[in-house]
N, C-alpha and C positions, 0 to 999 in steps of 0.2 A: 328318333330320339326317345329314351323311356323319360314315362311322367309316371308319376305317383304322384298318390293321396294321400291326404290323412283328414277324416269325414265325420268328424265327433259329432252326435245329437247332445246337443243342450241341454238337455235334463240333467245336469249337477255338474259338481267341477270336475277338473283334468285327475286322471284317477294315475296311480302306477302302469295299469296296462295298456291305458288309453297312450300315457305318455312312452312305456318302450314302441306299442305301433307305431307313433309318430316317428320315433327315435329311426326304428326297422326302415321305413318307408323313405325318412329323409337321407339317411346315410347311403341307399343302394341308389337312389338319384344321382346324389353328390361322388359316389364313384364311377359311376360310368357317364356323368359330365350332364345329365339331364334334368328333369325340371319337376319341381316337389310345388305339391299343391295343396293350400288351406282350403275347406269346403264345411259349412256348418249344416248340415242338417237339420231344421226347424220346420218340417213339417208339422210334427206332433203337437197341434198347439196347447194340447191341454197338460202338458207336464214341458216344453220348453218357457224358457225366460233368458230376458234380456243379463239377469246377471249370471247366472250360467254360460252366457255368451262371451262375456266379459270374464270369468271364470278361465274358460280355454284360453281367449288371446292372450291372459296374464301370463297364464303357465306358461305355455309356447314363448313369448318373448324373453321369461326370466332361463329358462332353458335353453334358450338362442339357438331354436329350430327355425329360424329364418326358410319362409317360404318363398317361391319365386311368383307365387302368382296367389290371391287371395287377401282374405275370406271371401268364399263365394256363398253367398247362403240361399238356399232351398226357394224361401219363403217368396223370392224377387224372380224368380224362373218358373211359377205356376203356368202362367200363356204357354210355354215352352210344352211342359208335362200334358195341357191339354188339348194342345196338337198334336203330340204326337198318340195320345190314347184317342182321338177324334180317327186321327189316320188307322188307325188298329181296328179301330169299329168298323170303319167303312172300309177295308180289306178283309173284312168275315175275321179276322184272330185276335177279337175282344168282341164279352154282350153288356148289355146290361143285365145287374140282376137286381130285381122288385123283393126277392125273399127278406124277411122282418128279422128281427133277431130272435123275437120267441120261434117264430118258422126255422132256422138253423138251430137254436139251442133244441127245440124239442128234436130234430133231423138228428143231431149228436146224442143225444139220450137214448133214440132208437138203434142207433149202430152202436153205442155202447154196451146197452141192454144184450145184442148177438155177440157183443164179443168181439165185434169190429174198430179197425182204426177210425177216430171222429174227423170226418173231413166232408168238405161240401159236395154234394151228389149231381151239383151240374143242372137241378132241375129247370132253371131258366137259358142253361147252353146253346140250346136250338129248341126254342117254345116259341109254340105261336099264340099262345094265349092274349087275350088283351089285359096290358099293365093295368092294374089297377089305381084307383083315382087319390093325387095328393101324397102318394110314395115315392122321395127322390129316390132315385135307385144308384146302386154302385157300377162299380165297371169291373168284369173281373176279366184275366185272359185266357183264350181257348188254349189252356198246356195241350200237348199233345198227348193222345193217347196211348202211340205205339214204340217203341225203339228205346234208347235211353240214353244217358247224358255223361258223357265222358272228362269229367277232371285231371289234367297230367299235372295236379300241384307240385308246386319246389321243394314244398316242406312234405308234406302226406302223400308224395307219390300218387298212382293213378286210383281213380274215387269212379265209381259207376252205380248211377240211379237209374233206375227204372219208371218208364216215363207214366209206369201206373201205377206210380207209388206217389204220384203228385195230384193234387187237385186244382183249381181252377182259382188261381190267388186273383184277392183284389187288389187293382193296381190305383183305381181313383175311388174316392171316396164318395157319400152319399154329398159333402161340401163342395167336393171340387177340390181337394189335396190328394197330392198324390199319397201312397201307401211307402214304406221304403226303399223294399224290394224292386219300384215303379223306379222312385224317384230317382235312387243310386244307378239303376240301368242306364237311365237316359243321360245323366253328368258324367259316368264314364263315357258313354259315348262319346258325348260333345266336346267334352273335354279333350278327347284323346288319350285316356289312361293306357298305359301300356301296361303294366304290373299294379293289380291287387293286393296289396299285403295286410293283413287286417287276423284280428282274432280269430282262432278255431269255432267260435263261438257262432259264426258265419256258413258254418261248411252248409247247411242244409241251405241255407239259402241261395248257395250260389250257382246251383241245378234249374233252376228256377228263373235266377238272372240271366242265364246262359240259353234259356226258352225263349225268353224275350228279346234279349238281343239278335239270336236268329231270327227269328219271326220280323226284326226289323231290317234284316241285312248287314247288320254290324258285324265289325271284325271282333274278337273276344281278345280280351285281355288276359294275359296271364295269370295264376292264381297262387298264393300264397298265405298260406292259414297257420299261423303263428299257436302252437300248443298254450293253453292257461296257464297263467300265475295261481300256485298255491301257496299256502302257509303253510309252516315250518310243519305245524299236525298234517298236511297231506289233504287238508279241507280246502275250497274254494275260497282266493282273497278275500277278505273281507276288513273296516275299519279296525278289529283286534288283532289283527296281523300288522296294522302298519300303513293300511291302502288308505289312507285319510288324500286329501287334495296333494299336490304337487306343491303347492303355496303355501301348505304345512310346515314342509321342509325348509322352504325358504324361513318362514316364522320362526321356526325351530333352530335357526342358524347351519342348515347344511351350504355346502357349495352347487351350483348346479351342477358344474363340472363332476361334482365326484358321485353325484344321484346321476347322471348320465352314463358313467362309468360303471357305476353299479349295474344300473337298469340293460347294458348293453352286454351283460354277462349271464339274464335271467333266459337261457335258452342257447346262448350263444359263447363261443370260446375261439380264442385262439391260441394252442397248448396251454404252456401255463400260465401264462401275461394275465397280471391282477391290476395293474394300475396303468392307464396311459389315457392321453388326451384324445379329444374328438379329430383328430386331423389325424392321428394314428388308426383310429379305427373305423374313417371312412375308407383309408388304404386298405386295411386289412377286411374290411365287410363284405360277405358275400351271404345268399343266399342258401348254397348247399351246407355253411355251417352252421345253422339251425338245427337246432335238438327236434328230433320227433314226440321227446318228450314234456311232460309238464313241467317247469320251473320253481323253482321252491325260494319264496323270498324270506331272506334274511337279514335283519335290522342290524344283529351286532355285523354281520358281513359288510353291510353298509356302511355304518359307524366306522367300521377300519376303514374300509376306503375315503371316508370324508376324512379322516386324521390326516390320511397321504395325502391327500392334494390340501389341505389346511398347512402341513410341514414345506410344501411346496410353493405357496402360494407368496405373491408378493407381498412384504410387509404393509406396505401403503395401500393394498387395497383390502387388506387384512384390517388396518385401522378403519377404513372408510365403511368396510362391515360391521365393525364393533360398537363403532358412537352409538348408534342410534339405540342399543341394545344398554350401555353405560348410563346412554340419557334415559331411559325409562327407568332405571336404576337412580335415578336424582344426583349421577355425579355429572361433571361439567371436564370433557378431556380437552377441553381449548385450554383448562386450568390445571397443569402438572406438566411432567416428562412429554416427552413425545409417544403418543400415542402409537405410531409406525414402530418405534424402537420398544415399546412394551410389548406389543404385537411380535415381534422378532426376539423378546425375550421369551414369552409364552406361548407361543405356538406348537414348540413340540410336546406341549404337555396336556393337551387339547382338543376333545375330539369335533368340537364344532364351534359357531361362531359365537353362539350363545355361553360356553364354556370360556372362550375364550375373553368375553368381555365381564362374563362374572369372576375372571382368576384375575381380571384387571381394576378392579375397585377398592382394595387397597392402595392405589397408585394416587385413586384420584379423592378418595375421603377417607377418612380418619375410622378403624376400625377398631373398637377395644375387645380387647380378650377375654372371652367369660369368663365368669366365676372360677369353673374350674380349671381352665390353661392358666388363669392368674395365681391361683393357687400352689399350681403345681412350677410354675417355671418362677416367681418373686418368692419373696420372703423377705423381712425388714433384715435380715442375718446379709442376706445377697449387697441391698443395697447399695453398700460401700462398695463391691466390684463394679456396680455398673454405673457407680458414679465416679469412678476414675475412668472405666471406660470410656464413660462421656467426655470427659475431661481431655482425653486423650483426642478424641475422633474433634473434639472442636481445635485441634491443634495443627491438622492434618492434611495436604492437596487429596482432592475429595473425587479419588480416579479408584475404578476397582481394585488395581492392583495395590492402592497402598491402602485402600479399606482392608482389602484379604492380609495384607502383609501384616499389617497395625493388628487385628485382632488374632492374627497368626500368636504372634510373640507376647502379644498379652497374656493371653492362653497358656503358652508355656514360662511365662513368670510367677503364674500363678498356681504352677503346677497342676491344671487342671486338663482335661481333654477339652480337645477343641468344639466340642459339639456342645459340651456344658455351658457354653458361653453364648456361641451362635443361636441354640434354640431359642432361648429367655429372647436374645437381641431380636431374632424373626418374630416372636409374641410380642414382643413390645414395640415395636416398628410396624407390624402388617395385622395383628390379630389373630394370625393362623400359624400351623405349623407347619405347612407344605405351601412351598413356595422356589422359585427356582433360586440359586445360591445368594448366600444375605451380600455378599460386597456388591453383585449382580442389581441387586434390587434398592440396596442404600445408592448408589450411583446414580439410578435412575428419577428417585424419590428425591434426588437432591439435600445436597447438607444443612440448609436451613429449616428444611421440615423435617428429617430424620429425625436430627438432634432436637427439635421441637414435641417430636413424638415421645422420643427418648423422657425428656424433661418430666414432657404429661404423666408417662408411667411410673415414673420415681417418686412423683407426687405423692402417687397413693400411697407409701409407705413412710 
């Protein structure tokens, strides 16, 4: 059965790239029927935290990357990491090393000074020196020195290291943590990971993991190194691009669905298909359709796709996104229209949910028209037509089509174009002048506050 990961460290929240791996990892699960696994990484104690922890499950849930097995976290498996580096010791293919950091940092000063790569020279690998006294020492593993390490990635094709192009990594620490390199070998193990899929960001490391895991008789996992996300300039993501938390988007009124949508396109294609749901493209997901190249993330690209699934989306869960965003707003949508059917009138005009509840707040409080729309659409000259107008609408069954109809023929009594009427009506009813059709929105807004709005505006003159 394949099992995937997806293996975040805690140091900060759910990012874009972190969220398409996850995305990569869960979908080739879900299509060949096998089991997706959450795993936190919290060794690092000196930059992980519990709300960065909290940070991921958020995302992941609002995301609904539903795991089959998880969170496993790092932190609760040390016994685990220290047997098996105990077992490595006493098979000769781990030492300890005593070396200080000033001892290593000056070591890399002197091969830097030749012109050499900075890397550890082994001098505790096979020493028989005696440790010196009150130095917890690390644990690093005997790489091998001859041969070298064969990658058949999914995505980068075949990858070969040279086994003397590796140094002697530490897998346990002077604390007794494992390092990552350590820790990620052994939870694939135990785990039973079948397929690796994780960022390019990785490739070096996983020569390395691939040492180790020999060295312990483990079968190797498959390997799959997903190309970086760049910005639109061709730089490395970063927050002016767009790569803010995943829970950003949520804040910002996106759908998950259509940041899923999006995200599932940064590397990856299937001809020309711009919009479909996750069950469509765990069908369509495979492996060999990965770009070998870098990704270029695009917000307004995005922005379209949240429009599409916002035009899509169910009214009633369309409202159920909007409230909250109306309440911070100080209106109250338990008080007006039906919030679903405003939602069903604004929708296609909308790229997110936040647009969406702010083109809804004329529905639910009273907006007046500045200075200048008042200026330009009243006049005390007008008054008398839109006080017949009024006249008229309080006489009238209060359905779109006889609002459209009633101001149809008002319109042409008065010899005017239809639009000279409607705009003044839309300013003096809503405050704006874009808005979706006025019979559309007096319907909604109902006749006794319409015509209440109406009143207030005529006042002024």
């Amino acid at each position: 059965m394949i099992r995937t990961r997806f293996a975040p460290s805690p140091t900060g929240y759910l990012h874009i790239g972190g969220a398409r791996t996850a995305l990569f990892s869960w979908a080739f699960a879900k299509k060949f029927g096998g089991k997706f696994i959450l795993r936190i990484e919290d060794t690092d104690l000196d930059r992980s935290t519990p709300e960065s922890v909290q940070a991921i499950l958020d995302g992941m849930k609002w995301l609904k990357l539903d795991y089959d097995e998880g969170p496993i976290y790092q932190m609760q498996r040390l016994s685990r990491y220290r047997e098996i580096a105990g077992q490595l010791l006493h098979e000769g293919k781990a030492y300890y090393c005593y070396a200080s950091k000033e001892e290593l940092e000056d070591m890399r000063e002197v091969q830097r000074a030749k012109g050499e790569k900075p890397r550890y020279d082994g001098r505790w690998r096979d020493c028989s020196l005696t440790p010196p006294e009150g130095v917890r020492p690390v644990v690093r593993f005997k790489n091998p020195t001859g041969g070298e390490v064969v990658i058949d990635d999914l995505v980068k094709g075949r990858i070969a290291v040279h086994n003397s192009e590796l140094d002697d990594l530490v897998i346990m620490r002077a604390d007794g943590t494992p390092t990552y390199n350590f820790g990620v070998v052994i939870d694939d193990m135990d785990m039973g990971i079948t397929h690796v899929i994780r960022g390019d960001d990785h490739v070096n490391n996983t020569p390395r993991q691939i040492n180790i895991l020999k060295a312990m008789g483990a079968p190797l996992p498959i390997y799959a190194h997903l190309p970086m996300i760049l910005g639109e300039d061709g730089e490395r993501l970063s927050k002016r691009h767009g790569a803010v938390s995943v829970m950003q988007y949520f804040e910002n009124g996106y759908l998950p669905e259509a940041l899923l949508n999006y995200l599932s396109r940064l590397g990856w294609s299937h001809g020309d298909d711009e919009v479909f749901d996750m069950e469509q493209f765990v069908k369509w997901f495979d492996l060999d359709k990965i770009s070998k190249s870098a990704a270029q993330f695009n917000p307004e690209k995005l922005l379209w796709i949240n429009q599409q699934h916002i035009k899509n989306a169910d009214n009633g869960r369309l409202a159920d996104l909007a409230k909250p965003f109306l309440e911070q707003d100080e209106c109250n949508p338990d008080q007006g229209p039906s919030l679903e059917a405003v939602c069903g009138l604004l929708k296609e005009r909308v790229n997110t949910i936040a647009e969406l509840a702010d083109a809804a707040v004329y529905f639910y409080r009273r907006l007046a028209p500045s200075p200048e729309l008042a200026t330009q659409h009243f006049s005390p000259e007008t008054k008398p037509l839109f006080d017949e107008l009024l006249e008229r609408y309080s006489e009238i069954e209060w359905t779109r089509e006889t609002l459209a109809q009633t101001l149809k023929t008002f319109a042409a009594e008065k010899g005017l174009k239809l639009g000279k009427i409607a705009m003044p009506l839309r300013v003096m009813v809503t405050g704006e002048t874009h808005t979706p059709p006025i019979d559309a929105v007096l319907e909604l807004i109902g006749r006794d506050e319409s015509l209440a709005r109406m009143r207030s505006q005529l006042a002024r003159f």
